[in-house]
TORDOVEX-689261 format. One line per 10 residues: their letters; for each residue x, y, z of C-alpha. Coordinates in pm, 1 decimal, always signed. Example, Ala and Ser with C-alpha at 12.3 -4.5 7.8 and 13.67 -1.06 7.14 Angstrom:
<pts>
AS	+1230.0,-450.0,+780.0; +1367.0,-106.0,+714.0
</pts>
This chain:
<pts>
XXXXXXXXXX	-16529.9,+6346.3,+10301.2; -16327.6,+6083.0,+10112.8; -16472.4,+5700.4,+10085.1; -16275.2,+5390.7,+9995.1; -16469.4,+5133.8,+9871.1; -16392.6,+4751.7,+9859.9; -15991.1,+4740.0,+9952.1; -15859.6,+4447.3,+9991.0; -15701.0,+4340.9,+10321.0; -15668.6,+3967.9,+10254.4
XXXXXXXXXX	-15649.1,+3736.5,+9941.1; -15936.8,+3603.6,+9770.2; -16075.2,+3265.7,+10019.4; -16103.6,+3100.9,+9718.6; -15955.2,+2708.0,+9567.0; -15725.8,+2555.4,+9788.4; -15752.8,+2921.3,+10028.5; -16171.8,+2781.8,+10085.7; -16211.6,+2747.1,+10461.0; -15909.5,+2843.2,+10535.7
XXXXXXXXXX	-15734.2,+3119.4,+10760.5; -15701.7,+3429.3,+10568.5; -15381.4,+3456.1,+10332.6; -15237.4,+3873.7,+10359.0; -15345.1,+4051.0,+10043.7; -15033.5,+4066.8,+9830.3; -14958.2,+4466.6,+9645.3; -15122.7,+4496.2,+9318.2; -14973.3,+4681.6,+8995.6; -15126.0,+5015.8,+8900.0
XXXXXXXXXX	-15435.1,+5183.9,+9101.4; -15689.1,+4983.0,+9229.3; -16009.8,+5129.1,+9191.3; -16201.5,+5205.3,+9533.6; -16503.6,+5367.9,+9398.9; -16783.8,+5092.9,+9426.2; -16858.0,+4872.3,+9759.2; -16748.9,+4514.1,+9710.3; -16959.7,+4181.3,+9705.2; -17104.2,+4073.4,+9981.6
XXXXXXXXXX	-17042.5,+3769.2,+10178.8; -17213.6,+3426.8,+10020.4; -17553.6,+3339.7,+10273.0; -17891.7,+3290.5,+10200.2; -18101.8,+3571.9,+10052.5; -18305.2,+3749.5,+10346.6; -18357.2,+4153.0,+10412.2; -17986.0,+4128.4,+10568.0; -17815.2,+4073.3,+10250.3; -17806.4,+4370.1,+10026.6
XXXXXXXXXX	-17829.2,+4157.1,+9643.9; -17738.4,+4524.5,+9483.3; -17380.0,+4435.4,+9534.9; -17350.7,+4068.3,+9442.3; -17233.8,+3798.2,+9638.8; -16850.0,+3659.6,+9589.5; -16641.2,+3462.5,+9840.1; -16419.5,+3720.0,+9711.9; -16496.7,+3960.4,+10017.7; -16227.2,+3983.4,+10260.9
XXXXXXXXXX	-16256.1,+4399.7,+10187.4; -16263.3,+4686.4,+10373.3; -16473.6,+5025.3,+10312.4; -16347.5,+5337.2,+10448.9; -16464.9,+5679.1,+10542.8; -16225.2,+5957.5,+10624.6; -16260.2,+6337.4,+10648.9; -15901.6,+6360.9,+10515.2; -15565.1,+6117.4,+10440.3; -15361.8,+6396.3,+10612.1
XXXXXXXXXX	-15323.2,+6359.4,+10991.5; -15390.5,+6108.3,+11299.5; -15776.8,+6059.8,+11398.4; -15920.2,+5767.3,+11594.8; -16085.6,+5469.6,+11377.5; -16424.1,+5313.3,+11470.5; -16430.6,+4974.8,+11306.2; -16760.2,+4861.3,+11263.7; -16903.0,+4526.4,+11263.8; -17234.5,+4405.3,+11092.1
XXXXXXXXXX	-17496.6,+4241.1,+11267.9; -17672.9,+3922.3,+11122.5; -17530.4,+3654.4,+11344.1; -17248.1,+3438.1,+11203.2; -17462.6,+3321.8,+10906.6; -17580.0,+3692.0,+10702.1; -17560.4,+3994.9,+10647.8; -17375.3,+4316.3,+10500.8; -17137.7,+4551.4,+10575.8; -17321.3,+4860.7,+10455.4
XXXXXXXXXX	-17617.4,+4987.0,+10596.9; -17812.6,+5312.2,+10597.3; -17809.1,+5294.1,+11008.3; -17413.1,+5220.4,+11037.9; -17338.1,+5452.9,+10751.8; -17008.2,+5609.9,+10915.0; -17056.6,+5920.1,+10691.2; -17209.9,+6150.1,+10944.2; -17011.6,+6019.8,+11175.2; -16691.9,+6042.8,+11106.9
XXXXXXXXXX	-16729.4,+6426.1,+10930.1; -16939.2,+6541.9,+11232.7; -16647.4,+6317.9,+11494.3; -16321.7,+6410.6,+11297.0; -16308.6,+6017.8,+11268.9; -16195.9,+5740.1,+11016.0; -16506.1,+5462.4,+11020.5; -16384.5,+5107.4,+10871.3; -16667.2,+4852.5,+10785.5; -16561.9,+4474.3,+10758.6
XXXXXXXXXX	-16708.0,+4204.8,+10484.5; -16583.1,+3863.5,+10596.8; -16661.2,+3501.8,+10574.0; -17028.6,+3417.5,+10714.5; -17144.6,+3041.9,+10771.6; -17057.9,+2747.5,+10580.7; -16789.8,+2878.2,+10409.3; -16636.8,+3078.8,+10752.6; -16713.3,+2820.3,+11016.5; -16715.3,+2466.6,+10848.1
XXXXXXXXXX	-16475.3,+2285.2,+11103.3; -16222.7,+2119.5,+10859.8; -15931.1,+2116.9,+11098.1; -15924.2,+1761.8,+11193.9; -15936.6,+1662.1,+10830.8; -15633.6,+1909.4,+10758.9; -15714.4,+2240.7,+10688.9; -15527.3,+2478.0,+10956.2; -15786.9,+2795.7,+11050.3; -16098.8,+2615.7,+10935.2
XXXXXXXXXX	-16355.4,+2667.4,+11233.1; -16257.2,+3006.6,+11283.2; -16209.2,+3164.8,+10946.7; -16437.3,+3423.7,+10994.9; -16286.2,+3539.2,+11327.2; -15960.2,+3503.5,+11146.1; -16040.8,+3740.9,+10896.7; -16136.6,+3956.0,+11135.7; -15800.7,+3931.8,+11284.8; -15665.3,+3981.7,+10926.2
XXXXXXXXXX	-15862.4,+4308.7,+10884.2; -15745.1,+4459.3,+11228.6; -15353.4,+4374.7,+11130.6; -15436.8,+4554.0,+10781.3; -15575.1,+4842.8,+10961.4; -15251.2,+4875.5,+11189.1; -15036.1,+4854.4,+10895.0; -15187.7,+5065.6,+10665.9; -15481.9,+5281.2,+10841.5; -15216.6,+5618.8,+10892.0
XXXXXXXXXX	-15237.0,+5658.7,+10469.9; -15605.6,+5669.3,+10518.9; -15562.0,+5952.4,+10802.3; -15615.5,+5718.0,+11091.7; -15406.8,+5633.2,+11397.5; -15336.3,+5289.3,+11431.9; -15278.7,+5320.0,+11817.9; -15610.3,+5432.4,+11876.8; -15862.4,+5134.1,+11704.4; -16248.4,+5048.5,+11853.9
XXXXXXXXXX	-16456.5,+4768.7,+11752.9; -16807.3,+4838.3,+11765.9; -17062.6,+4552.5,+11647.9; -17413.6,+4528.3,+11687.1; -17581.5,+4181.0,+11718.0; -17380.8,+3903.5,+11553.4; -17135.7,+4170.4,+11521.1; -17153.4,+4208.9,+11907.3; -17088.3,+3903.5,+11965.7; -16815.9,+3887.6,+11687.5
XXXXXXXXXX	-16664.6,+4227.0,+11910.6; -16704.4,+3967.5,+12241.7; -16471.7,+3756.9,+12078.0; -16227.6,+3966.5,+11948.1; -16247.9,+4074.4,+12341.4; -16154.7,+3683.7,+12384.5; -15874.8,+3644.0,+12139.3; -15545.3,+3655.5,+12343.7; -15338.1,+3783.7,+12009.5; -15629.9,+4064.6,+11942.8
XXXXXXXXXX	-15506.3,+4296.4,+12293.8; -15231.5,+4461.7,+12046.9; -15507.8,+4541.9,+11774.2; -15780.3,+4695.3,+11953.5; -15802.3,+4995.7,+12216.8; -16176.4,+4979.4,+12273.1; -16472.5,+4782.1,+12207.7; -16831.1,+4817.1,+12178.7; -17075.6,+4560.1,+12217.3; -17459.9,+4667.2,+12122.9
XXXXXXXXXX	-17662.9,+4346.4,+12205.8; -17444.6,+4066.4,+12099.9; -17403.4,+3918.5,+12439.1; -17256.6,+3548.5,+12400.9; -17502.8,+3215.4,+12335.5; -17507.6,+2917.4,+12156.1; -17123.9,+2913.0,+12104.4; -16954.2,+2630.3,+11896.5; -16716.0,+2362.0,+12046.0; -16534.0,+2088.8,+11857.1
XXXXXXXXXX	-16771.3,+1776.4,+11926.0; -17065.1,+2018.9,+11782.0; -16867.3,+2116.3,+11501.5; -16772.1,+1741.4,+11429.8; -17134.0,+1633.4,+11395.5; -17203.7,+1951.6,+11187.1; -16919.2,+1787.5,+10946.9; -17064.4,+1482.2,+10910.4; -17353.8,+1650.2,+10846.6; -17266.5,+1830.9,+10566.9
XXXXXXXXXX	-17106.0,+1553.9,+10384.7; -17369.9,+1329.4,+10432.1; -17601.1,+1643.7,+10315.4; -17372.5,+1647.9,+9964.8; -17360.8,+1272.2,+9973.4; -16937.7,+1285.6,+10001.8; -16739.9,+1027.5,+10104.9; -16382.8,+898.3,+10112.7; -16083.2,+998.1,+10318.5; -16043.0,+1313.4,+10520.4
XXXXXXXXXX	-15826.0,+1469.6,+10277.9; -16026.1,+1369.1,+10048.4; -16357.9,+1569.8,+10210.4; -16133.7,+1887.6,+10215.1; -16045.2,+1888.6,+9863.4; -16388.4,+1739.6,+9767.7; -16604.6,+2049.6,+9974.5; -16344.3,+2305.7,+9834.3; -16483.7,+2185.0,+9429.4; -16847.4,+2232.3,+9557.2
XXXXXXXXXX	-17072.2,+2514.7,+9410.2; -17090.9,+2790.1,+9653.8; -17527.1,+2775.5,+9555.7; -17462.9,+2388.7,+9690.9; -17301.5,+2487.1,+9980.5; -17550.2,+2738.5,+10083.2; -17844.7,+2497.4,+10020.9; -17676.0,+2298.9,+10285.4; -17632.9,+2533.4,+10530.9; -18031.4,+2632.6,+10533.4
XXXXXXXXXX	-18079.0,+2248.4,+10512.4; -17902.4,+2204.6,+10787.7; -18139.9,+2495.9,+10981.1; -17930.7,+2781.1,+10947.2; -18073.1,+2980.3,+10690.8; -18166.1,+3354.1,+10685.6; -18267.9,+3418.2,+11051.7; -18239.6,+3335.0,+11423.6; -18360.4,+2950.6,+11521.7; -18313.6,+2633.9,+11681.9
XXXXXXXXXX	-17992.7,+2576.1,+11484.4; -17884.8,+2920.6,+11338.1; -17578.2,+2920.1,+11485.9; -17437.6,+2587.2,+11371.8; -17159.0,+2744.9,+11167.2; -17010.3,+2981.5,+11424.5; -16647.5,+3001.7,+11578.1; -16545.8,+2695.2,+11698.5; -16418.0,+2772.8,+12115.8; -16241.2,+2546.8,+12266.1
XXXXXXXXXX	-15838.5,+2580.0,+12069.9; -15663.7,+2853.8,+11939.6; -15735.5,+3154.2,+11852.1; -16025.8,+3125.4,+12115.7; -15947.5,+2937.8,+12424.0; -16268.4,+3051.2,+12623.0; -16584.3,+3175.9,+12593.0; -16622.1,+3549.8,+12627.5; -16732.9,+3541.7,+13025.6; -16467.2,+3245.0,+13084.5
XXXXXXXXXX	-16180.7,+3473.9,+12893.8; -16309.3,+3785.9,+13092.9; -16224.3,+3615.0,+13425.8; -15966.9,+3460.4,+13287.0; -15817.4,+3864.0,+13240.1; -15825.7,+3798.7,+12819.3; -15876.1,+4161.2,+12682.9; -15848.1,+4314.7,+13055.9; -15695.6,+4607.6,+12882.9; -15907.9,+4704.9,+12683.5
XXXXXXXXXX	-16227.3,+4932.3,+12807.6; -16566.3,+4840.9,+12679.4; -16903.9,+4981.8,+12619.3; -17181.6,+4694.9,+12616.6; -17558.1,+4768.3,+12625.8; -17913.7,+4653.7,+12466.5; -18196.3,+4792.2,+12339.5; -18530.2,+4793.9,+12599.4; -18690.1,+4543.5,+12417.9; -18483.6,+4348.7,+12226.5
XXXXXXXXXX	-18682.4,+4045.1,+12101.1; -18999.6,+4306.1,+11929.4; -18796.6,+4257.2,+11665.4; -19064.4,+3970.9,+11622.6; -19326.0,+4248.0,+11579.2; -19228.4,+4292.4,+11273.4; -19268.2,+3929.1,+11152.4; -19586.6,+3873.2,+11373.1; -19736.0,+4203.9,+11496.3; -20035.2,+3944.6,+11770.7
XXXXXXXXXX	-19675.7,+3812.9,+11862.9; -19721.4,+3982.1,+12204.0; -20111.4,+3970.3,+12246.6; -20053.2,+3566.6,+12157.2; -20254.9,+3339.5,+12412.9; -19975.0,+3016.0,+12433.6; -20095.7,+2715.8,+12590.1; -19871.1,+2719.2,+12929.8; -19632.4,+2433.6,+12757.5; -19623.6,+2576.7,+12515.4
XXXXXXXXXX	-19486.0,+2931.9,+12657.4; -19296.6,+2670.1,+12925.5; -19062.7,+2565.8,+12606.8; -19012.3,+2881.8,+12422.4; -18860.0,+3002.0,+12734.7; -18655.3,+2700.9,+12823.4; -18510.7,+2711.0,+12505.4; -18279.0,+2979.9,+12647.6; -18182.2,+2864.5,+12984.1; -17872.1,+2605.0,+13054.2
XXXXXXXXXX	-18165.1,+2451.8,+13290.0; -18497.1,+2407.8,+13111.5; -18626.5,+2310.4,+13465.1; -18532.9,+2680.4,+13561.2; -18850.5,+2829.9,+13307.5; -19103.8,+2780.8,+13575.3; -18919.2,+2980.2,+13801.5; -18830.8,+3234.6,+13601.0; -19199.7,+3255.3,+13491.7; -19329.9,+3271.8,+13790.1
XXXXXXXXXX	-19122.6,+3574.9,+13846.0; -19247.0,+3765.7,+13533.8; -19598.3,+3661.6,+13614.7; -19524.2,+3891.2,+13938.6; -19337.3,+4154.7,+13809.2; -19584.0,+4192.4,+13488.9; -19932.6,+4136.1,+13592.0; -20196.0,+4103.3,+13352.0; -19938.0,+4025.0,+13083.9; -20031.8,+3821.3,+12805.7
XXXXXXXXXX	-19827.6,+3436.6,+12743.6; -19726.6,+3666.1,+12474.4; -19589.6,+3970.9,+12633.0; -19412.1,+3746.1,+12914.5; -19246.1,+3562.8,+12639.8; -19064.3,+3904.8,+12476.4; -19017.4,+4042.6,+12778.1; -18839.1,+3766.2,+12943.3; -18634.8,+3708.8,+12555.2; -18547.7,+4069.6,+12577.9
XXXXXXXXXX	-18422.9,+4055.1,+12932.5; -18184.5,+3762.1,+12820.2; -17991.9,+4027.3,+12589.8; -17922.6,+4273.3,+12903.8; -17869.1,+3989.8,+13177.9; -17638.2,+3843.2,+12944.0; -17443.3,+4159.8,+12887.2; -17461.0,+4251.7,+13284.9; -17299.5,+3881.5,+13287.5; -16991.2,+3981.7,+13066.2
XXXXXXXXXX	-16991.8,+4314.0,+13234.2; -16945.0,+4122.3,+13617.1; -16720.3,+3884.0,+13447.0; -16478.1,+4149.7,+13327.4; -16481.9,+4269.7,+13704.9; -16359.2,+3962.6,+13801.3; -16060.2,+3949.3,+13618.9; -15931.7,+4300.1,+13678.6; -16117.2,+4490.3,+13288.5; -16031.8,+4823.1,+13217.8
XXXXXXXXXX	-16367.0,+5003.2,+13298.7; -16697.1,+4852.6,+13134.7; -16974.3,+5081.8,+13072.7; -17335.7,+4982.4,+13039.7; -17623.8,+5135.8,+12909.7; -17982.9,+5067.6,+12760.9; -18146.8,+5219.1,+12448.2; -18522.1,+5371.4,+12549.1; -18602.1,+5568.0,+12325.2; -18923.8,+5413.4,+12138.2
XXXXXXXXXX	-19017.4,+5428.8,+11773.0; -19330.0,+5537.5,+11593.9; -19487.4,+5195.0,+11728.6; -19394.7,+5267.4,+12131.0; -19167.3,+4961.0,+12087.8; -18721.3,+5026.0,+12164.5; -18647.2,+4671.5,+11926.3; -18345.5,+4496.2,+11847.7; -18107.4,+4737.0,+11620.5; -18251.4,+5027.1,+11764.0
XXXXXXXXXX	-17989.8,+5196.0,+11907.6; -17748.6,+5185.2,+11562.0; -17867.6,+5470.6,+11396.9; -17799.1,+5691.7,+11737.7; -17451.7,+5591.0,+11770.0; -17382.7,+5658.7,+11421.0; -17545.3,+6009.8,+11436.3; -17844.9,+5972.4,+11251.8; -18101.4,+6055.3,+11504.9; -18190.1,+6424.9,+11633.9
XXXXXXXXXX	-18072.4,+6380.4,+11933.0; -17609.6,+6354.5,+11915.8; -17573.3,+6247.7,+12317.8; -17519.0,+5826.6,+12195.6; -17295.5,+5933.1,+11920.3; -17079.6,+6203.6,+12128.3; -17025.6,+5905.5,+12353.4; -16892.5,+5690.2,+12096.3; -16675.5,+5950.6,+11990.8; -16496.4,+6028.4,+12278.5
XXXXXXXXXX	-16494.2,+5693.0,+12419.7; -16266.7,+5607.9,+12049.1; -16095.2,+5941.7,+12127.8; -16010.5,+5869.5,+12539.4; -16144.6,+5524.5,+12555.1; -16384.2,+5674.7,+12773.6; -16737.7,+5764.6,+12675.9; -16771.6,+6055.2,+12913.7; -16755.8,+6243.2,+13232.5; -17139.3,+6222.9,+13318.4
XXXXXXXXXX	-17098.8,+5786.0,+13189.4; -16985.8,+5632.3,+13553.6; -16824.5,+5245.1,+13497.5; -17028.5,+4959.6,+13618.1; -16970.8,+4821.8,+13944.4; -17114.5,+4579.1,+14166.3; -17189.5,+4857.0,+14422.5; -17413.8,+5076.8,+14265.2; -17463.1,+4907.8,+13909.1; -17470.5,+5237.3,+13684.6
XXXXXXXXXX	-17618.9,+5229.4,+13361.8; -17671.5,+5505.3,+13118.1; -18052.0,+5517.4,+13002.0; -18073.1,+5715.9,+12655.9; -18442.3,+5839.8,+12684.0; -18648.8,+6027.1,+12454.5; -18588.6,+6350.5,+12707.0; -18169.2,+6305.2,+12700.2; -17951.2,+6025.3,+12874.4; -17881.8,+5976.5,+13224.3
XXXXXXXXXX	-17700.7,+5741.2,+13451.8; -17923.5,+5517.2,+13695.6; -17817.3,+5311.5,+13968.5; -17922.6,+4985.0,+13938.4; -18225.1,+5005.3,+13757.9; -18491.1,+4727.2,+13708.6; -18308.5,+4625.1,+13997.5; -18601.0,+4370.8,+14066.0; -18587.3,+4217.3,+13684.9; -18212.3,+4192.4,+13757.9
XXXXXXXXXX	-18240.6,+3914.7,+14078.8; -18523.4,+3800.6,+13970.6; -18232.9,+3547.5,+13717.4; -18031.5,+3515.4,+14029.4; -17963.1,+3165.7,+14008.7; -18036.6,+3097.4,+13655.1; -17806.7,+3004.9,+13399.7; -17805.6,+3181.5,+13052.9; -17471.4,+2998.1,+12911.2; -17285.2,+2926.2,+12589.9
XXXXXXXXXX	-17489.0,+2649.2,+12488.2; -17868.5,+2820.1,+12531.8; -18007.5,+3057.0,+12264.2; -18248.7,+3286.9,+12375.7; -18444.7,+3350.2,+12035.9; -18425.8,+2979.9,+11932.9; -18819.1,+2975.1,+11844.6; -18870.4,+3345.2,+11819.8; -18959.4,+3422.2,+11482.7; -19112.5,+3050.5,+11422.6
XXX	-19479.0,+3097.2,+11365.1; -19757.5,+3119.3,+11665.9; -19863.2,+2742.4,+11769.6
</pts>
């Protein structure tokens, strides 16, 4: 196996390039050495950002894993999780080592821009790609990889995105991104179903806000030129000032792409119907319970006896109608007897990741997709609990049992995962359920969890983990 570490695929964001869309990585004299993983994007310090490496807003690098430079082998290109605001590209449950020697595969991971210093909105006060300059790397990385994957072994024709989480949703937006259909072939979407999306009047007041925060004032060009001299520590002071710090909350995703102009038009169920990324199949699944990912912060969180307003808000804090939570509750309360506040609270939050998926799934059917298949991830740790993240390590191989990662490989092979995999449709709803006994395909299952959100928005705007991790009341 041969790894590249830290290639370049863009030039450095940094001076007057701050904020701004990626600038293509210019050739460099002599050998460059690819030996060590780069920095890391700048964000606040939580368990998501692996220190070891450093932080630089020099990032815009690539890592890659080959079995050989000889030859033409699909490329997975993988996408971290940690929202739009941390994390790292490296991780012992994404490690594409196993999987591409085991796959015959080339596995590319991504570092790009993350919060302030990706998302900042400066467009109105003149800098072109501001807003979006995370996505836009993104864009950048998938160009470098058609231009230059085949010396690394890989086929450039035959590209899948695969993101977990904030990289899910990062992968629903490529899916979104008219001028992405040439660079892709495939996508995988492991729980990053879309919420609390940006849009330009948001972004605006998030401007004024940081200004304000850094106590800048003047003319618009001014601001630009002003933010671009600020300390990256400042910066990222501001941004956890400004609520979004290290993890999921009211206002974690306050740097985010801005929707609403070019490069993204629509949000991801809009562009499906629209027919944006028809052509491209997709795999798009969650865990079974998602939001126990608060376990690990609060292990009462699920035994937790919340006043009834208390749970009221929690869940309205992810519906487009917070009028809709009784209802919805009342539901639960049927389906789950004898449930604790607690336990209605993450199951409902969980839910929201797979009726949100089933959403984009429905929406792609609509405007005409190449086939969408669906699954779930049951298979429990030592705990009993399936949490958020829990399928990674299967997809990448690293789990006993192969049958999640030989679907990922053949669906980057064919661009689809399987014979025994059907597509979702409306008629019978399949879903492949990896269980602790093998997978399987179900029609329609939970089929009573499913209508029971008939009727209930879960849009752009609502977050479903807004208060999870906040402490019990």
């Amino acid at each position: 196996m041969l790894r590249f570490h830290g290639v370049p695929y863009a030039e450095a964001p940094v001076g007057g390039r701050r904020f701004a869309a990626p600038v293509p990585v210019q050739p460099w004299a002599g050998i460059l050495s690819a030996s060590a993983p780069g920095p890391i994007a700048p964000q606040p310090l939580s368990p998501l950002a692996d220190v070891s490496r450093g932080m630089s807003e020099d990032c815009l690098r690539l890592d890659i894993v080959t079995p050989a430079v000889r030859g033409r082998r699909p490329v997975v290109v993988w996408l971290h999780g940690g929202g739009y605001f941390a994390g790292s590209s490296l991780e012992p449950d994404s490690d594409g080592t196993r999987l591409s020697a085991e796959h015959d595969l080339v596995v590319v991971s991504v570092t790009h821009r993350l919060g302030i210093l990706g998302f900042l909105d400066l467009e109105p006060v003149g800098v072109p790609g501001s807003g979006v300059a995370g996505h836009l790397d993104l864009l950048a990385a998938l160009r470098w990889i058609r231009s230059h994957i085949t010396a690394f072994g890989g086929d450039p024709e035959r590209v899948t995105v695969v993101g977990h989480s904030g990289g899910g949703g990062k992968t629903s937006m490529l899916l979104s991104t008219p001028s992405a259909a040439q660079l892709m072939h495939g996508a995988v979407i492991m729980a990053g179903p879309e919420f609390d999306l940006n849009d330009p009047s948001r972004a605006a007041a998030t401007r004024t806000a940081v200004a304000d925060a850094l106590g800048l004032d003047g003319t618009a060009e001014q601001l630009a030129e002003r933010l671009r001299r600020v300390p990256v520590a400042d910066l990222l002071q501001v941004q956890e000032h400004l609520g979004a710090g290290a993890v999921p909350g009211p206002h974690s995703m306050r740097f985010s792409p801005v929707v609403g102009r070019d490069p993204l038009p629509l949000v991801p169920t809009a562009a499906a119907r629209a027919g944006i990324g028809a052509g491209i199949p997709l795999i798009i699944g969650t865990a079974r319970d998602e939001s126990h990912i608060a376990l690990g912060a609060d292990p009462a969180a699920a035994s937790r006896d919340l006043p009834p307003e208390a749970l009221r808000r929690l869940v309205a804090d992810g519906l487009d109608r917070p009028e809709d939570a009784s209802r919805i509750l009342r539901r639960y309360r049927e389906l789950l007897p004898g449930s604790p506040p607690g336990a209605l609270w993450l199951s409902i939050a969980s839910d929201q990741f797979r009726i949100r998926s089933l959403r984009l799934a429905e929406a792609r059917l609509d405007g005409g997709a190449a086939a969408t298949h669906v699954y779930r991830y049951d298979v429990p740790d030592a705990a009993g609990s399936v949490p958020h993240g829990a399928e990674v390590a299967a997809f990448f191989g690293g789990t006993a049992d192969t049958a999640a990662a030989d679907c990922l490989a053949a669906f980057a092979r064919t661009g689809s995962p399987g014979p025994y995999w059907e597509a979702y449709v409306r008629g019978s709803r399949h879903e492949r359920r990896f269980r602790e006994t093998g997978a399987a395909d179900v029609p329609d299952p939970d089929a009573e969890r499913r209508r029971a959100w008939d009727g209930i928005g879960t849009g752009p705007r609502s977050h479903p983990w807004a208060r999870l991790l906040e402490p019990a009341e």
